[in-house]
Steps between C-alpha positions, in 0.01 A plus 500: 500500500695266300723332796417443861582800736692406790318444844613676817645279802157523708318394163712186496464452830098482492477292200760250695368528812243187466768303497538509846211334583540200242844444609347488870274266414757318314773516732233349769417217271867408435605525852222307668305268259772225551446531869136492479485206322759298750283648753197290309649210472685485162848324505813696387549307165153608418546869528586523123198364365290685756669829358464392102171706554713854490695441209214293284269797560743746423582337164102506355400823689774706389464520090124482500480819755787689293302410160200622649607820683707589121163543385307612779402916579256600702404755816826352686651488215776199310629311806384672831159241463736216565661670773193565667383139460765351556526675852168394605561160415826440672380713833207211480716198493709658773227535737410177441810269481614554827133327634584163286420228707596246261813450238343491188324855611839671538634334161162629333539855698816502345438468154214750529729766691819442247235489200343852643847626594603453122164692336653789687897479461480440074366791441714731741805398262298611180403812684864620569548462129196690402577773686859560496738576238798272408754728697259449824407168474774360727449718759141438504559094553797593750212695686268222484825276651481758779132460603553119464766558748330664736181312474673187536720619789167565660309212467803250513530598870130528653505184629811552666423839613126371640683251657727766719155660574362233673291314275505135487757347218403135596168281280267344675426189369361537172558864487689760337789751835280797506827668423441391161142571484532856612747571225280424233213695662766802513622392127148536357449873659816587359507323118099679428624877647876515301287333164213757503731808573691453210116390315440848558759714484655417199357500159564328116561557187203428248604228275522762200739693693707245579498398131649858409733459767633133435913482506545145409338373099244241543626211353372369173216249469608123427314282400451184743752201318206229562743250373805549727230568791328180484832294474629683799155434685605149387824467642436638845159326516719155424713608736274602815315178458810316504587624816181432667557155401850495639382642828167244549751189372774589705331588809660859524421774721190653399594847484667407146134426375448884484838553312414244227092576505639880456700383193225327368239801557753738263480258271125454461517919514767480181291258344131682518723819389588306142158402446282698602364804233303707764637860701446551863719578794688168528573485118669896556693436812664189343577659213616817652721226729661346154581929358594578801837727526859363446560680858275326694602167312815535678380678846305185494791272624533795756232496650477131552770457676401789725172380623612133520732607725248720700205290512756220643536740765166633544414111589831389637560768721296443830569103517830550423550716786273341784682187418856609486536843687218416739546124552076415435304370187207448715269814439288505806806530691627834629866454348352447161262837578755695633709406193211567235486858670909520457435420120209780483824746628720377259227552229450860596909543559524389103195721375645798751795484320364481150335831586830626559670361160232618343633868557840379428438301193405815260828602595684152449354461159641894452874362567463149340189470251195253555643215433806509744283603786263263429756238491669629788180547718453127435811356603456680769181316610611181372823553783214498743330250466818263528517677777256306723649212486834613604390747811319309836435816693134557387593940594795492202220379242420888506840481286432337228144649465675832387618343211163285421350884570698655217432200248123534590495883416656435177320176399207743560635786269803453276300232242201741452739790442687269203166405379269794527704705214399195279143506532220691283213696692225300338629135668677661786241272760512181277917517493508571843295192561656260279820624665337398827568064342853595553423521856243234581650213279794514718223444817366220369841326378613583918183358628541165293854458543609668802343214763631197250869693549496531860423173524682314282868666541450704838340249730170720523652787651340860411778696570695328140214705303629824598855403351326405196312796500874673527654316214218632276530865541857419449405378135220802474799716531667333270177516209452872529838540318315358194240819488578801313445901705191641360572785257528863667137618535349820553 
């Protein structure tokens, strides 16, 4: 065979179907980490830095698993090892996280959950363009916007739904509701079972196959410019280091020490890059990062607008509500509690209904293309999140969640279709991970920023991060103009 033979819907379906678990695990993460760590003491304007584990780990975890599952083949196969892995991680850290006794357990739990959570969900992108051809590929990523639909759906309401069964939704002091607990018990059962069916019921492509198969030309070797990679290592360097200066003299909030030290960290990267004459992984993933494709030069202002504006609500979200909708920011209360297990509704009302566009989008992008859907998905979520600061009756947030729903289902589809097209076989994993900067720089800009904004021009009130959060999609929409349609494929 010289080009990939199409799958049936059930095949899609099982090679898919672990993403129902990671998106549990996920979706229980984003909902109730925030909460947890109120719960443990942590003040609301240090939520961000608390979180800067899930975004940090993503961005190192991501390329090096990619580079290493392009090259890896064995019994399981290219990338159902890191699936498996990954699986038992995660289901680890959530047993554990709900027991945390202390803050800087949670934040640690955290990174080792979002780190473990990541191993698994870089590869499942690569694996959809392994094993489908072009023609497929969006409906395979519109099916893996389903299952994170209905995983997150799931999950996003356990606490809630525990809660209407009788079990307690109030911490002791020091603890964790048992609400909480028992949905990460229930969210470990469910992320190892939907990762291992699709472990074995699906298979791979040997890499020589996929070779023979490959739609998109790998693209040609350049040479590392040492020269213009050392002065930009320079430049940024000079720059981060000026900016940890500026924060230490000035006395400014000390989330912006992560922005600048972030700056300066590329820079020392850029500058190792133009002098440095040996191979290895991080020599390849940087360069691969410099030749990457013109498409995902542009889906790159895309996608970071996106996930600023949905890690702002991922954090946001929960104090936001408690404090306006529910009148409490004190976390042991049962106001705040009751409004934390609102927000865990909401969050499976938004992922409900991106498991809903997802069958509508194929058709959408039918009528109007990628990009207009795309753009149109995202205006729709950027609507939305405006939303919350106009509405008071904490039942019509259900509203605006259908438009955050359909913006979530496309953030989690539309890019990879416009990208996949572009991508050769051989650094399908690496792209895919690289790609994955796009998403986490974003994090880290919202986690330094976001509390130094609501402070200095919103008085310190949460609720002003979901309108920023709005005004980004809103430009998102706006960048995906910029991106060409792939070419018709096969």
């Amino acid at each position: 065979m010289t080009r990939k033979p199409a799958l049936s819907f059930w095949q899609i379906w099982n090679m898919c179907f672990g993403f129902l678990g990671i998106q549990f695990a996920f979706a229980l993460q984003n909902a109730n980490v925030s909460r947890i760590f109120q719960t443990l003491g942590a003040a609301v304007d240090d939520i961000p830095v608390l979180w800067i584990a899930a975004p940090l780990t993503g961005l190192l975890v991501q390329p090096l698993i990619g580079y290493a599952s392009d090259r890896t083949w064995g019994r399981l196969g290219r990338r159902r090892p890191y699936f498996l892995a990954g699986a038992v991680l995660t289901t680890l850290a959530l047993l554990w996280m709900p027991n945390s006794r202390a803050l800087w357990m949670a934040a640690l739990l955290l990174w080792v959950m979002d780190a473990s959570i990541n191993v698994s969900m870089e590869p499942f992108r690569a694996f959809v363009g392994d094993q489908l051809p072009t023609s497929q590929r969006p409906l395979g990523y519109a099916m893996q916007s389903f299952f994170i639909g209905v995983g997150a759906v799931v999950a996003s309401l356990l606490p809630y739904l525990l809660a209407q069964l009788g079990v307690s939704n109030v911490a002791g002091a020091g603890g964790i509701p048992a609400t909480v607990r028992d949905a990460f018990y229930i969210g470990g059962a469910v992320l190892l079972g939907s990762v291992l069916w699709t472990v074995f019921s699906t298979r791979e492509y040997p890499p020589e196959q996929l070779r023979v198969f490959d739609e998109a030309a790998a693209p040609a070797a350049v040479p590392v410019n040492r020269t213009a990679a050392w002065r930009r290592g320079a430049l940024w360097l000079l720059v981060g280091l000026l900016g940890v200066a500026l924060v230490h003299g000035y006395g400014l909030e000390r989330e912006l020490y992560l922005l600048a030290a972030g700056v300066a960290v590329f820079g020392l990267a850029q500058l190792w890059l133009g002098t440095t004459r040996r191979g290895g992984v991080l020599v390849q993933v940087l360069t691969d990062m410099h030749n990457m494709p013109a498409a995902m030069r542009r889906l790159a202002w895309v996608q970071f607008f996106s996930w600023f504006a949905m890690f702002a609500m991922w954090i946001y979200t929960t104090a936001g509500v408690a404090q306006v909708h529910f009148g409490s920011t004190d976390p042991h209360s049962a106001a705040y509690n009751d409004g934390a297990n609102w927000v865990g509704v909401l969050f499976a009302a938004y992922n409900g209904f991106a498991a809903v566009a997802a069958l509508v989008i194929p058709l959408m992008v039918r009528l109007w293309g990628l990009r207009i859907s795309h753009l149109l998905n995202l205006w729709l979520g950027g609507a939305g999140l405006v939303a919350f600061l106009l509405i008071r009756d904490p039942h019509w947030l259900l509203l605006p969640m259908v438009g955050v729903g359909f913006a979530w289902a496309s953030i989690l589809s539309l890019p990879y279709a416009l990208l996949s097209d572009n991508l050769p076989a051989e650094k399908m994993g690496v792209y895919m991970g690289i790609f994955n900067f796009f998403i986490v720089i974003p994090q880290l800009l919202a986690a330094s920023v976001l509390g130094v904004l609501l402070r200095v021009f919103f008085h310190g009130q949460p609720i002003y991060a979901l309108v920023l959060g709005g005004a980004s999609l809103l430009i998102a929409g706006l960048s995906v103009l910029r991106v060409d349609e792939p070419r018709p494929g096969a």
